[in-house]
C-alpha positions as CSV (number, residue, x, y, z in Angstrom):
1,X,109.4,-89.9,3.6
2,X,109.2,-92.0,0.9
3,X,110.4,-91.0,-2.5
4,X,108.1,-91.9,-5.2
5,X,108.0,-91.9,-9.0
6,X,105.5,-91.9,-12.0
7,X,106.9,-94.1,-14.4
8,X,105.0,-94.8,-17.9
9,X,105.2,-98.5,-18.6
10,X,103.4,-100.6,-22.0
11,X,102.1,-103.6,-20.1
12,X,100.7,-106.3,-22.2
13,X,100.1,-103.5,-24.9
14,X,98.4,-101.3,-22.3
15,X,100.0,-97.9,-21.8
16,X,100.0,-97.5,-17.8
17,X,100.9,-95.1,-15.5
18,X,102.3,-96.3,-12.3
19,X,103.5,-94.8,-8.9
20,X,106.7,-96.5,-7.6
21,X,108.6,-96.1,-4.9
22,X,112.2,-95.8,-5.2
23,X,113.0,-99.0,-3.6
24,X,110.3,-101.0,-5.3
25,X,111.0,-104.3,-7.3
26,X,109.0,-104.3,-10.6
27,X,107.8,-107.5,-8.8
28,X,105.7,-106.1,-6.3
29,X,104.5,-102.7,-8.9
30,X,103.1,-105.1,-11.2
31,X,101.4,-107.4,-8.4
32,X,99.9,-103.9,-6.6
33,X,98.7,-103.1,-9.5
34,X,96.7,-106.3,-10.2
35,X,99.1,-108.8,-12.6
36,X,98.9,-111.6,-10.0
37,X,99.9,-113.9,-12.7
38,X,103.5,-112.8,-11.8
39,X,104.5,-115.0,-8.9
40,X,106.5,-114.2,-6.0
41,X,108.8,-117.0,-5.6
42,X,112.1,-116.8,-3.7
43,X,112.7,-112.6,-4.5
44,X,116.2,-112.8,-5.0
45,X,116.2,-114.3,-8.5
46,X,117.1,-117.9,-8.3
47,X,113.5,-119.8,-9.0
48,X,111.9,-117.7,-12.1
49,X,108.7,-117.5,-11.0
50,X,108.1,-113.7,-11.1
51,X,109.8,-114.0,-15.0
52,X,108.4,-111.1,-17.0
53,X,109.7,-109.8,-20.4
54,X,111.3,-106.3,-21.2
55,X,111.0,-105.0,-24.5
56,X,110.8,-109.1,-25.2
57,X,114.0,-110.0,-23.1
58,X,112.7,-112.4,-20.3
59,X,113.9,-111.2,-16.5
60,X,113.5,-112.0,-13.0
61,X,110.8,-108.6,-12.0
62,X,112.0,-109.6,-8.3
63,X,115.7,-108.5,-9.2
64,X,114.5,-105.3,-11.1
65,X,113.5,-102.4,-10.3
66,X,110.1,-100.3,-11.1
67,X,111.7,-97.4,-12.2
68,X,113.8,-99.2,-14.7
69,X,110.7,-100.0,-17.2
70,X,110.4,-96.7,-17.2
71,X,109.2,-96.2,-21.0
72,X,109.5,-100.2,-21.5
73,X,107.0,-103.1,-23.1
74,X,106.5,-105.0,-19.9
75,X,104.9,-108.6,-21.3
76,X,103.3,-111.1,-18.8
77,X,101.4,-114.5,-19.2
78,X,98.8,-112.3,-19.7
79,X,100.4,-110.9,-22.4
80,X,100.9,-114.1,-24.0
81,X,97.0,-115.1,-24.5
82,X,94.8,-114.0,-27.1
83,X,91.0,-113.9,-26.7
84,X,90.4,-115.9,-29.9
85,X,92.8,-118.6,-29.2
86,X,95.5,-119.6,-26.4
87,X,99.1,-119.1,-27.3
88,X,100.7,-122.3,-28.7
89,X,102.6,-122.9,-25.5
90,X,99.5,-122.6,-23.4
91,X,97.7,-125.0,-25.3
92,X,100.7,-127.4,-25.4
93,X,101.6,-127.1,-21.8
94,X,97.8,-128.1,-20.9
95,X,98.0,-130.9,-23.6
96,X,101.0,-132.6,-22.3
97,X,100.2,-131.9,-18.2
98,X,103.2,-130.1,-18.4
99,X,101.4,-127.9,-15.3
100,X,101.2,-129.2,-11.9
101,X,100.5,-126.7,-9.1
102,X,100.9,-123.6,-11.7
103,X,103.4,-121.5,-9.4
104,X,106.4,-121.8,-12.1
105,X,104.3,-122.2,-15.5
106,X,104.1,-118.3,-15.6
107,X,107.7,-117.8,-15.2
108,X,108.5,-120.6,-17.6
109,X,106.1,-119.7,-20.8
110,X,107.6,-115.9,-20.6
111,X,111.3,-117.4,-20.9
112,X,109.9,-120.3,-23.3
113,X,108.6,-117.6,-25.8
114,X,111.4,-115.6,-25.3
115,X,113.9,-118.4,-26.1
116,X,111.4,-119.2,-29.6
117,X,111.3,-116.6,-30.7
118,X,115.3,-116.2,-31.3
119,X,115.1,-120.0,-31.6
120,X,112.7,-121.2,-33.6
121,X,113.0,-124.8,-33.6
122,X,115.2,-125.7,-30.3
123,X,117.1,-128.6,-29.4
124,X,117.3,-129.5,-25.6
125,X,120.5,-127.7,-24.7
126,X,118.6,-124.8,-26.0
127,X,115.6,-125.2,-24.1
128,X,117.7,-126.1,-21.1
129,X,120.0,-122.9,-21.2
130,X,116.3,-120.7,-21.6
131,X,114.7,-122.2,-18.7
132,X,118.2,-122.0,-16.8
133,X,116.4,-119.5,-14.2
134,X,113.5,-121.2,-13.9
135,X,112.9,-124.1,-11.2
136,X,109.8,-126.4,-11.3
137,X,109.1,-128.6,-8.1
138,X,106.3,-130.9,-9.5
139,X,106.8,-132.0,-13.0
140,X,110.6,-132.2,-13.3
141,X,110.8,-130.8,-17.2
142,X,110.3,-134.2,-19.7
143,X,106.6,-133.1,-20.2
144,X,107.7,-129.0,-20.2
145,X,110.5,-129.6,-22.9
146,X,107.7,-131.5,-24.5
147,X,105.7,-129.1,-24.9
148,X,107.9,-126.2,-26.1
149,X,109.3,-128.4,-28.5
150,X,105.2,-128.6,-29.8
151,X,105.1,-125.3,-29.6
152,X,107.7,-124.4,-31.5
153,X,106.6,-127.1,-34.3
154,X,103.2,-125.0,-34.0
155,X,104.8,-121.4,-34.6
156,X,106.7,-122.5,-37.3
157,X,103.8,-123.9,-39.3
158,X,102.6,-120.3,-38.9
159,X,100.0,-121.1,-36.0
160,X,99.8,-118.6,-33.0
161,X,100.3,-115.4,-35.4
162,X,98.4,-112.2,-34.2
């Protein structure tokens, strides 16, 4: 018998109500329910790749539970883009090629935006402390603090405001 729990959860500014079991990583409850943009990567929190944000804190969703958003603002990549215009980082990461095969750039924008917007105009130890969770394979991270730093230059100029 599995024990299983409704759990009311904002998601990308969507009111949801889920079914989770007990044991069920938020990982898995968003993927099951159709975020796919949320990687699985290594599921014991050392690549970053399934990085999510609660209440606007970025955090591995393979090392949290369902249950826990339980009343919560989940926020993906998805979350992120706007139908009239791509975030900032989005359209900086595509400018600079700072995406290769994809798997991490979810994982990295969520912390990224997290990180600016407690940080508005980041020096490299900042960005590098951010992305701390966060492992990329294919571009190593010249063009990625690139284009944060663009980013960043973007948001503060007032661009990217809803």
């Amino acid at each position: 018998m599995s024990l299983e729990k409704a759990i009311t959860v904002e998601i990308n500014g969507v009111a949801r109500e889920l079914s989770a079991p007990a044991n069920e990583t938020l990982l898995d409850c968003l993927r099951r329910h159709g975020q796919f943009e949320v990687k699985s990567g290594c599921e014991k929190g050392d690549c970053g790749a399934c990085a999510v944000q609660i209440d606007g804190e970025a955090v591995d969703s393979c090392l949290t539970l369902a249950w826990m958003v339980e009343g919560k603002k989940v926020t993906t990549l998805e979350g992120l883009n706007d139908a009239d215009s791509p975030h900032p980082l989005i359209a900086a990461f595509l400018e600079h090629g700072a995406v290769q095969c994809g798997y991490c750039t979810p994982g990295i924008m969520i912390a990224a935006e997290a990180m600016l917007r407690d940080i508005p105009d980041p020096t490299d130890d900042d960005i590098a402390l951010a992305l701390s969770g966060n492992l990329c394979r294919c571009t190593g991270y010249t063009k990625i603090f690139t284009a944060i730093k663009q980013a960043a230059e973007v948001l503060r100029a007032g661009g990217g405001d809803d």
